[in-house]
GUDREN-915874 format. One line per 10 residues: number of its first residue (from 0); for each residue x, y, z of N, C-alpha, C, O. Coordinates in steps of 0.2 Angstrom, whole numbers, plus 5000, padded with zeros to 4 digits. Layout:
residues N
NUM> X,Y,Z,X,Y,Z,X,Y,Z,X,Y,Z; ...
END
This chain:
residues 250
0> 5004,4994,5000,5000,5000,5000,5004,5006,5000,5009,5007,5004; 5004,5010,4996,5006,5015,4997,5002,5022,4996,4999,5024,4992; 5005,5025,5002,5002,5032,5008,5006,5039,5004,5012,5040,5004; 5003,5043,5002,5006,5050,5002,5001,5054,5003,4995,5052,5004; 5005,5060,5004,5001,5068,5007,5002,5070,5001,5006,5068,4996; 4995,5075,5002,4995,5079,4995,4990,5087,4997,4988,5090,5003; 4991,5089,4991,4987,5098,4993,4982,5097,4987,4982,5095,4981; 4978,5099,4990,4972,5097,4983,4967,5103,4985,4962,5102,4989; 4969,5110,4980,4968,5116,4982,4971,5120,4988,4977,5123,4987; 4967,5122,4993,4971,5126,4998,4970,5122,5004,4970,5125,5010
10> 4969,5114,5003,4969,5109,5008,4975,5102,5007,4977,5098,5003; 4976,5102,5014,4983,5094,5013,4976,5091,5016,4970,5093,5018; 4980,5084,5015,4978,5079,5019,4983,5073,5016,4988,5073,5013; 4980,5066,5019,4985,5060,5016,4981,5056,5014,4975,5056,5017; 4983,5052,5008,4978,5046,5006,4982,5040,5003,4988,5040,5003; 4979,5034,5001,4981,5030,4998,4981,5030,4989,4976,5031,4986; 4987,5028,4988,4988,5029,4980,4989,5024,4975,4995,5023,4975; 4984,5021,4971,4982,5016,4968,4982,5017,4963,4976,5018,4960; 4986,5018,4958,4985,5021,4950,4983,5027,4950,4986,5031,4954; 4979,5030,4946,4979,5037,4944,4975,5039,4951,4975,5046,4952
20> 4972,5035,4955,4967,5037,4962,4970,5040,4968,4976,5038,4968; 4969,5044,4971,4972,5045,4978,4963,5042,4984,4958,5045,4983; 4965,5038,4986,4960,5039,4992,4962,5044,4996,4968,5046,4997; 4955,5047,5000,4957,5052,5005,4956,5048,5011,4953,5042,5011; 4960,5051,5017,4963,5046,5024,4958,5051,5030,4956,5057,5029; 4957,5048,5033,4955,5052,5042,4960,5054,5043,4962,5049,5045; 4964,5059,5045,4970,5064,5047,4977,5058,5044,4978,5054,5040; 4981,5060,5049,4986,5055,5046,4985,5047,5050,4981,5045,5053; 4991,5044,5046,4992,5036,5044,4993,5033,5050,4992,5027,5049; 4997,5036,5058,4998,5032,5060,4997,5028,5066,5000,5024,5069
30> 4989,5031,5069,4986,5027,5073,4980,5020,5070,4979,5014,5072; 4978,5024,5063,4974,5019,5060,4972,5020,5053,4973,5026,5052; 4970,5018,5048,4969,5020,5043,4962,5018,5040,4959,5013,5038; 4958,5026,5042,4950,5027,5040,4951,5030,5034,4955,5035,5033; 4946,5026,5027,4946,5028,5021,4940,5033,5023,4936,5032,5027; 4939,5038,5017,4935,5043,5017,4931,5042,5012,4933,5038,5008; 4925,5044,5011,4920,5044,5003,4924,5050,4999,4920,5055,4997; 4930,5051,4998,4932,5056,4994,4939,5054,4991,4944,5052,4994; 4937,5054,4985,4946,5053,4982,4946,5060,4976,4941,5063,4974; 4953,5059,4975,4957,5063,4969,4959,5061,4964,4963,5056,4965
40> 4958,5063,4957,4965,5060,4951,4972,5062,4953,4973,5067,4957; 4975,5056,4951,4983,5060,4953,4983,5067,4949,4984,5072,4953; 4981,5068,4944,4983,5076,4942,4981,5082,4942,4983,5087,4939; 4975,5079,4947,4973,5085,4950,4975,5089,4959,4973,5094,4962; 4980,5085,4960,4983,5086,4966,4990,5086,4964,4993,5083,4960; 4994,5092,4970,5001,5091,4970,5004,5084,4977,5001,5083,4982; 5007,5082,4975,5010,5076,4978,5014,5082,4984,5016,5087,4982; 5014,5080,4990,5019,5083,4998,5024,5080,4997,5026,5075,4993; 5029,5082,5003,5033,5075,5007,5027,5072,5011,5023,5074,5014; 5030,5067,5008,5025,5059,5014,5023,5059,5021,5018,5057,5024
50> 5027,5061,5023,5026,5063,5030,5030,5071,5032,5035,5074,5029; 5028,5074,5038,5032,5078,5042,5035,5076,5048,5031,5075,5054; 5039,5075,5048,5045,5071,5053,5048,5079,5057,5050,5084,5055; 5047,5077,5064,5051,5082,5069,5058,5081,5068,5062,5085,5070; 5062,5073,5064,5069,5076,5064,5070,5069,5057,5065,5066,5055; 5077,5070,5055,5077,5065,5051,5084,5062,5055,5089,5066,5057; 5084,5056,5055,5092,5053,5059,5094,5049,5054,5091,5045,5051; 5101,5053,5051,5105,5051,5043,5110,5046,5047,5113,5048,5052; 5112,5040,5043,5117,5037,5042,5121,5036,5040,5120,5034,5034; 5129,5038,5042,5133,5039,5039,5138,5032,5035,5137,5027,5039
60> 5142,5032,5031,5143,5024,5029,5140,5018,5030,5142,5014,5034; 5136,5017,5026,5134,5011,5030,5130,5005,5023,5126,5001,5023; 5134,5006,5017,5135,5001,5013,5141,5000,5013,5145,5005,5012; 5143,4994,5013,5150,4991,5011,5153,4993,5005,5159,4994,5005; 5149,4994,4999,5152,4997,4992,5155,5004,4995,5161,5005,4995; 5151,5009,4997,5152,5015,4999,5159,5016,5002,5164,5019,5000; 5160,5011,5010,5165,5012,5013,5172,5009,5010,5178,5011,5012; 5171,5004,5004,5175,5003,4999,5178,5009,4994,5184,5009,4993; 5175,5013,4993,5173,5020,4987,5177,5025,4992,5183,5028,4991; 5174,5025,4998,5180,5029,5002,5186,5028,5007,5188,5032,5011
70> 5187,5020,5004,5194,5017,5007,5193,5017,5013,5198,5019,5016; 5188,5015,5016,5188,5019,5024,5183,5011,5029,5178,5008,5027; 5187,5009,5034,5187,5003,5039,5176,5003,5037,5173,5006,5034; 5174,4998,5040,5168,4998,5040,5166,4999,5047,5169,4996,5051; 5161,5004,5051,5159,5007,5056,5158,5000,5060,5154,4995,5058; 5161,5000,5066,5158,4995,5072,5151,4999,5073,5147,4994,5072; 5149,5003,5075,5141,5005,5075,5141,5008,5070,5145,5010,5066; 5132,5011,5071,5130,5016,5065,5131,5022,5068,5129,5025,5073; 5135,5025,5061,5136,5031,5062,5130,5038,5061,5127,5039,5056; 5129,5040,5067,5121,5046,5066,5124,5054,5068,5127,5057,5071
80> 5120,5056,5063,5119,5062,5062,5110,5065,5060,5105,5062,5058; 5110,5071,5061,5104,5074,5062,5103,5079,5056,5105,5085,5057; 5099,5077,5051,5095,5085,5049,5090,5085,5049,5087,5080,5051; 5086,5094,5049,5083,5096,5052,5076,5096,5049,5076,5093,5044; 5071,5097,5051,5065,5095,5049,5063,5099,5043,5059,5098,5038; 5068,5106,5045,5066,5113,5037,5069,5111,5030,5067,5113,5025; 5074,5105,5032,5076,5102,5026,5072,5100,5020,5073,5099,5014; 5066,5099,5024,5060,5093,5019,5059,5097,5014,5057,5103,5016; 5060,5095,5009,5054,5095,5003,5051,5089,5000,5053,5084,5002; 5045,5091,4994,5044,5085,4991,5045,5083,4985,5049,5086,4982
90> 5041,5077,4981,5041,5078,4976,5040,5083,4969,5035,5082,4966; 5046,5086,4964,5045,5090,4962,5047,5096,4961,5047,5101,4957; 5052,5096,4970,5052,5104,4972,5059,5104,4971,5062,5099,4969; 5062,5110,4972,5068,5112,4969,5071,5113,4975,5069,5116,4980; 5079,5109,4975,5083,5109,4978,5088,5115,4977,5092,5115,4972; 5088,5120,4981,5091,5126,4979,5099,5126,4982,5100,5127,4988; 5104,5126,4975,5109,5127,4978,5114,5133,4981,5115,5138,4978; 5116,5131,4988,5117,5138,4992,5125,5142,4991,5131,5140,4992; 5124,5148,4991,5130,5152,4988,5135,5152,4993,5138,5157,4993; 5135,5149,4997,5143,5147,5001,5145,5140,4999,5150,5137,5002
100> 5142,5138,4994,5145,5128,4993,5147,5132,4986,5145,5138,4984; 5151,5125,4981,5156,5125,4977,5153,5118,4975,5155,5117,4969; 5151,5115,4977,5151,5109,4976,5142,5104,4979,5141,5105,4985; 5138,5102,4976,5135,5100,4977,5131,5093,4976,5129,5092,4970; 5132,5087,4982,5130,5082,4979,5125,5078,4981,5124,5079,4987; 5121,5073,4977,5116,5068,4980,5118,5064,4981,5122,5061,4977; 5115,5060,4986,5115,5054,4989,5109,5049,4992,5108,5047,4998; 5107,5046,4985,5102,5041,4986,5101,5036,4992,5105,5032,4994; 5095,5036,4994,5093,5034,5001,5088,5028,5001,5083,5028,4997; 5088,5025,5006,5082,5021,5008,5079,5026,5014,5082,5027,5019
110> 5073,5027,5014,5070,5032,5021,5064,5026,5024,5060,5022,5022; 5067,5029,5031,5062,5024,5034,5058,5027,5039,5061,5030,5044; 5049,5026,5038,5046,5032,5044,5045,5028,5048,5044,5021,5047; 5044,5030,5051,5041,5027,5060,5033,5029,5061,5030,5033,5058; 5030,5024,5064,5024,5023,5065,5021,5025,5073,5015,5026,5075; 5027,5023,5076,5024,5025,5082,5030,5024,5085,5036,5022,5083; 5029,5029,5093,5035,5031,5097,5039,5024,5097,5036,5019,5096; 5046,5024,5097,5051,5019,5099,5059,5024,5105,5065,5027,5104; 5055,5021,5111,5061,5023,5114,5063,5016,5117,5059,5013,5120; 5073,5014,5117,5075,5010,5120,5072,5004,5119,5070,5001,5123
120> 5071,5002,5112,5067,4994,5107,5073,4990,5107,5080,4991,5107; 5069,4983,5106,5074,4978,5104,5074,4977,5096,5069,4979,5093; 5079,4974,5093,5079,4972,5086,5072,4972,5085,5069,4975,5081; 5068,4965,5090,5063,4964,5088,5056,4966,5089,5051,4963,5090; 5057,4972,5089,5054,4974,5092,5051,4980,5086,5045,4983,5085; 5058,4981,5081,5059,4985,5077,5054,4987,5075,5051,4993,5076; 5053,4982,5069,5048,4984,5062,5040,4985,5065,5036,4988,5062; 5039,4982,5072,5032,4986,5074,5031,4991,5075,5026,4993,5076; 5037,4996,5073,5036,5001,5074,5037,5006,5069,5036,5012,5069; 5038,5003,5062,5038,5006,5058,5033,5005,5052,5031,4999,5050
130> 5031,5012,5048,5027,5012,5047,5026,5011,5039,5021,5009,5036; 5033,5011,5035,5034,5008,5029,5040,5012,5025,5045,5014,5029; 5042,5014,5018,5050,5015,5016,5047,5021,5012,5041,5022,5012; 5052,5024,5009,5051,5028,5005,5059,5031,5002,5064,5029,5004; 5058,5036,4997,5065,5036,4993,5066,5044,4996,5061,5046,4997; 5071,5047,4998,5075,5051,5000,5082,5051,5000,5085,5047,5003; 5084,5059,4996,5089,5062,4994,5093,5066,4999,5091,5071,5001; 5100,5064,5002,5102,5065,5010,5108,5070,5004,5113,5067,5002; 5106,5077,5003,5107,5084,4996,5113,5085,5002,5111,5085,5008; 5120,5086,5000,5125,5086,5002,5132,5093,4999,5133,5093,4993
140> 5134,5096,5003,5138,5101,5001,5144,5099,5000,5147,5103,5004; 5149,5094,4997,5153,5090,4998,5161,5094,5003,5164,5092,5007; 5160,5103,4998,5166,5105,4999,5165,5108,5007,5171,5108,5010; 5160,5110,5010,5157,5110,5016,5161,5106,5021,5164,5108,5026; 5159,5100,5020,5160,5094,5023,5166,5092,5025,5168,5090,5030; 5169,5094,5019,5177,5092,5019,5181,5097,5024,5186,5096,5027; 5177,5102,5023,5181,5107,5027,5180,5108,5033,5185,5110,5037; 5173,5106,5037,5171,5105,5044,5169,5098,5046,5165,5096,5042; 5169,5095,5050,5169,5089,5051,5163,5089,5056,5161,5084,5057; 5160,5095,5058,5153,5094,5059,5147,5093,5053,5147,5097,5049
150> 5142,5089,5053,5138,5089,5046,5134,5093,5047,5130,5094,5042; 5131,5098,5053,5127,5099,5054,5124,5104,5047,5118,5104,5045; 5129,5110,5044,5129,5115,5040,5128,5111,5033,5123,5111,5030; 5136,5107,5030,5134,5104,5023,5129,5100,5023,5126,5101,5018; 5127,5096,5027,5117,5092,5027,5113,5097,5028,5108,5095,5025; 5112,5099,5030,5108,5104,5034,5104,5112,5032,5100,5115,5036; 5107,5114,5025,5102,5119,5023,5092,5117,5021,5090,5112,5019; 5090,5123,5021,5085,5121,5018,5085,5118,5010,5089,5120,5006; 5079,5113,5011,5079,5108,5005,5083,5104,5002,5084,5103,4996; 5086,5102,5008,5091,5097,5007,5090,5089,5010,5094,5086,5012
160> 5082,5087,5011,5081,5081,5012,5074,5081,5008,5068,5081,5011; 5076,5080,5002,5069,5078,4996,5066,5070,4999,5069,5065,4999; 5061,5072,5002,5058,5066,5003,5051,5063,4998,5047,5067,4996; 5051,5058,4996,5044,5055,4992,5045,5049,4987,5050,5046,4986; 5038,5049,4982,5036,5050,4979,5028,5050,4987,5023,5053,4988; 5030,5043,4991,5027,5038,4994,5029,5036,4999,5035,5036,5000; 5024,5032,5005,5028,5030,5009,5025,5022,5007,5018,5021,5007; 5029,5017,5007,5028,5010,5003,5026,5004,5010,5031,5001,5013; 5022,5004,5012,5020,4999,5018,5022,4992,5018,5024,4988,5022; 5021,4989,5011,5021,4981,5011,5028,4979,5006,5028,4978,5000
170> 5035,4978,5010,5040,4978,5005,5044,4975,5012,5043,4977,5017; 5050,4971,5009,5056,4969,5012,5062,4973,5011,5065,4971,5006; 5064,4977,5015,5069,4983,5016,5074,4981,5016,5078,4985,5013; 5078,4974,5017,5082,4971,5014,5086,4969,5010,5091,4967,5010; 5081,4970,5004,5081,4966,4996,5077,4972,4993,5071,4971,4993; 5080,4977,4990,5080,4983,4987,5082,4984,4982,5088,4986,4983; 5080,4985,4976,5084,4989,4970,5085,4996,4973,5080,4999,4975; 5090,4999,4973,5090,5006,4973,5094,5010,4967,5097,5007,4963; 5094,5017,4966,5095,5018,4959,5095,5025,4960,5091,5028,4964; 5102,5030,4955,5100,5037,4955,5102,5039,4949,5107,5035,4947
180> 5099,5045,4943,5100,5046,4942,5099,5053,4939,5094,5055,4939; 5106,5056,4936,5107,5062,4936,5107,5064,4926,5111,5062,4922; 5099,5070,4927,5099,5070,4920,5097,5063,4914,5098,5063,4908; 5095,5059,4918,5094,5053,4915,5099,5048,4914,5098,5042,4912; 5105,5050,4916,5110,5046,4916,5113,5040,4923,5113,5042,4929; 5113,5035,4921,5112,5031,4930,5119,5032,4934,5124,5030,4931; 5119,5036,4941,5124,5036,4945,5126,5031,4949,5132,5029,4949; 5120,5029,4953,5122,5024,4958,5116,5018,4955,5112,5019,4950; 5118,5012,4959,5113,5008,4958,5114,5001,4963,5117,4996,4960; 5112,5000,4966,5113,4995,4972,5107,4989,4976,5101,4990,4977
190> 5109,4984,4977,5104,4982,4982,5104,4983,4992,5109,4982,4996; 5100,4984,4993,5101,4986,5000,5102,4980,5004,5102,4981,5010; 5103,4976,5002,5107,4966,5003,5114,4971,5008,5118,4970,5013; 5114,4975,5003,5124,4978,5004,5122,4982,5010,5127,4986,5012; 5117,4983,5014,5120,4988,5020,5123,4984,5025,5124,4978,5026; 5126,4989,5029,5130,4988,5035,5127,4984,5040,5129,4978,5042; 5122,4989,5043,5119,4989,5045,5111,4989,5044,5109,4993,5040; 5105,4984,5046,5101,4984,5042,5096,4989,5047,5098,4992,5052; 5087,4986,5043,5083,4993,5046,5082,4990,5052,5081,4994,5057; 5081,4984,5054,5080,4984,5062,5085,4987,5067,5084,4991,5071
200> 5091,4984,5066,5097,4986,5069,5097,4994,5070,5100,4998,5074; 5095,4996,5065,5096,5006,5064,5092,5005,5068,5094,5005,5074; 5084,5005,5068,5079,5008,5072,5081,5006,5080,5083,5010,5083; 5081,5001,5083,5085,5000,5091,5090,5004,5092,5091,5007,5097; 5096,5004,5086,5101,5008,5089,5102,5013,5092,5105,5014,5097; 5096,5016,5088,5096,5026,5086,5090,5025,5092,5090,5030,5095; 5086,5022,5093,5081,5022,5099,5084,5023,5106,5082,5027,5110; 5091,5017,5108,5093,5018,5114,5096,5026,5114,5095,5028,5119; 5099,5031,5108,5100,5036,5108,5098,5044,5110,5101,5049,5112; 5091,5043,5107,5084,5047,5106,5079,5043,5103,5079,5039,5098
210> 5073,5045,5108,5066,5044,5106,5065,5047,5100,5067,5053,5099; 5062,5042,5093,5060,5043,5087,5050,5041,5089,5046,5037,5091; 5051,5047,5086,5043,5049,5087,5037,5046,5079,5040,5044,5074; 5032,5045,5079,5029,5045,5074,5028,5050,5067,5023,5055,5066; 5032,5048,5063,5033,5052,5054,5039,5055,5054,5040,5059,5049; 5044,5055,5059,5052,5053,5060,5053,5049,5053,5048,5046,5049; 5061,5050,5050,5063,5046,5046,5068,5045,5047,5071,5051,5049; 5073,5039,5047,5079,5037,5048,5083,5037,5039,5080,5033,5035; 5087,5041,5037,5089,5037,5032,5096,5034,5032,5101,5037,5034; 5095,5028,5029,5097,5022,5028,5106,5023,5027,5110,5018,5028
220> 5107,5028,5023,5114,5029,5018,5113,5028,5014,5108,5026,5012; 5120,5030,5010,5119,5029,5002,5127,5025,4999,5132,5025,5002; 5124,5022,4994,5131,5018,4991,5135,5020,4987,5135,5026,4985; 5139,5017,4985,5145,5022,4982,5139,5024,4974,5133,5022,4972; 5147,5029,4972,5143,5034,4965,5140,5039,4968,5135,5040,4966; 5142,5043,4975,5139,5050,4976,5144,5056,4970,5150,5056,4970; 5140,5059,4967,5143,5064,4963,5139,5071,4965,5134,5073,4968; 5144,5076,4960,5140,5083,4960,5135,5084,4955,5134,5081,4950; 5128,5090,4958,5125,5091,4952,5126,5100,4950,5131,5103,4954; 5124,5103,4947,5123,5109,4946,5115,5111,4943,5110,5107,4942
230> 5117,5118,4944,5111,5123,4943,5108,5120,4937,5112,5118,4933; 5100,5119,4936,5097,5117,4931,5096,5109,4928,5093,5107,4923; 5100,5105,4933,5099,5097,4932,5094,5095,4936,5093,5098,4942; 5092,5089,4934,5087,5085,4938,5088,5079,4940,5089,5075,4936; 5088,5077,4949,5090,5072,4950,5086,5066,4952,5082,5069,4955; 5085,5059,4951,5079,5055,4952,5081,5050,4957,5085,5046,4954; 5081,5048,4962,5082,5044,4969,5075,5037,4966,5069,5038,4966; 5077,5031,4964,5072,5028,4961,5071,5021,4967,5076,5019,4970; 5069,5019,4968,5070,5011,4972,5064,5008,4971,5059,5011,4969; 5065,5003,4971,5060,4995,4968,5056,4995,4973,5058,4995,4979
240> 5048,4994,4972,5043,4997,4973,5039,5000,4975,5033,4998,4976; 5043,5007,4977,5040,5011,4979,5043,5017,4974,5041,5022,4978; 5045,5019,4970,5042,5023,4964,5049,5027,4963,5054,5024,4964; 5049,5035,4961,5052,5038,4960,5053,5044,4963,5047,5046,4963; 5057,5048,4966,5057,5054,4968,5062,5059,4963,5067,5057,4961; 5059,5064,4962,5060,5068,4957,5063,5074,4957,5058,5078,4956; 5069,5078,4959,5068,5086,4960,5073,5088,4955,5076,5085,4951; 5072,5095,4955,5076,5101,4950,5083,5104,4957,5082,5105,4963; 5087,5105,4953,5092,5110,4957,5092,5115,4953,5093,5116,4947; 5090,5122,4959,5089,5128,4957,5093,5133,4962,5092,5139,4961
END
C-alpha cells in the first residue's frame, strides 16, 4: 500500500495511491487507517513529502560498496547524524543550491518512517514500529564537509532532504533495487542486501540514543557513486517498489 500527502487546492491531507486514484485518509496514517468517501485524480493534486517528521536521523557509511569508494574501515556501529526538519521537501520541488558551497552532491537513500514512538526497542521489536519505506535524497555540500567535520551545516540547509514520491507499507527493506540518476544518466545503483547495518538494527540503535517519534525518518545511507550536480539538472532517487522521487536544482 502506498500512503502520500497531498494539497488538493488550499487543503493537505494523506491518502492512499492506487494508479491514477488517491483515496482520501482520516488525518494521518499512524494510529489507524479510515478511508474517506472522497478521492482525487493524481493530476489534480500536488504530491507533499509523505510525512512531516520532527527530525530525520541520517546514516553515515553504512553500505559496504560505499565504505570501499572511500577506502575507509567499516563502522563498528551506525554512524548518526541529524538534519533538520526545514530540510524537507517534496516531490518536484527544487533543491536550491546555496552560495557558500562550490560543490553540490546527491546521495540516494532508503528512508524509513516510524509509526509509532520507539524509545529503548529491541531488534525485535523494530519493524512494529515502523510504518513503511520511501526514497529520500540526503542533498549534500561535499566542499562543506570536507572542510568542517561537523555535518550539521553541509546536510543541513533548507531543501536538502527531498523526501517522496510515497511511503511504501508492504516491501522487504532488505532486498531493494536502489538507483539514482542524474539528467537521465544512471549514477548509483545498488541492492540494499549491501547495507551495514540493516533497518532493524538502525531503528533499536538510534532508539537507545533518542526517542524517534511517529513520521520521524531514519535514512538508511547511500552507496557508492555519490557525485556533483549543478544549477538546472534534475535528479531521480528511484527504488524497487515504491516509485520515484524527482527534484530540480535551482
Amino acid at each position: 500500500m502506498k500512503i502520500v500527502r497531498y494539497r488538493a487546492g488550499r487543503k493537505t491531507g494523506y491518502g492512499i495511491w492506487d494508479g491514477n486514484i488517491v483515496q482520501s485518509l482520516a488525518g494521518a496514517p499512524y494510529r489507524q487507517l479510515k478511508k474517506l468517501d472522497r478521492s482525487h485524480k493524481l493530476s489534480e493534486i500536488k504530491l507533499l513529502a509523505p510525512c512531516t517528521p520532527s527530525k530525520i536521523v541520517a546514516i553515515g557509511l553504512n553500505y559496504h560498496s560505499h565504505a570501499k569508494e572511500m577506502k575507509q574501515a567499516l563502522p563498528e556501529e551506525p554512524m548518526i547524524f541529524i538534519k533538520p526538519s526545514t530540510a524537507v521537501i517534496g516531490p518536484e520541488d527544487k533543491i536550491i543550491y546555496p552560495p557558500a558551497s562550490k560543490r553540490l552532491d546527491y546521495e540516494a537513500e532508503l528512508g524509513v518512517v516510524m509509526k509509532k514512538r520507539a524509545c529503548k526497542i529491541s531488534t525485535g521489536e523494530a519493524m512494529d514500529c515502523v510504518l513503511g519505506y520511501t526514497c529520500l535524497n540526503d542533498v549534500t555540500t561535499r566542499d562543506l564537509l570536507e572542510k568542517e567535520r561537523p555535518l550539521a551545516r553541509s546536510k543541513g540547509f533548507d531543501t536538502f532532504a527531498p523526501i517522496g514520491p510515497c511511503i511504501e507499507t508492504d516491501l522487504d527493506p532488505g532486498n531493494l533495487l536502489l538507483e539514482s540518476y542524474l539528467n537521465g544518466e544512471l549514477k548509483q545503483r545498488i541492492n540494499t542486501s549491501d547495507l551495514i547495518f540493516p533497518v532493524p538494527e538502525l531503528v533499536s540503535f538510534i532508539s537507545h540514543v533518542m526517542t524517534l517519534l511517529p513520521g520521524d525518518v531514519i535514512a538508511t545511507g547511500t552507496p557508492s557513486g555519490v557525485g556533483p550536480m549543478q544549477k538546472g539538472d534534475t535528479i531521480e532517487v528511484k527504488i524497487e517498489h515504491i516509485g520515484t522521487l524527482i527534484n530540480y536544482i535551482a
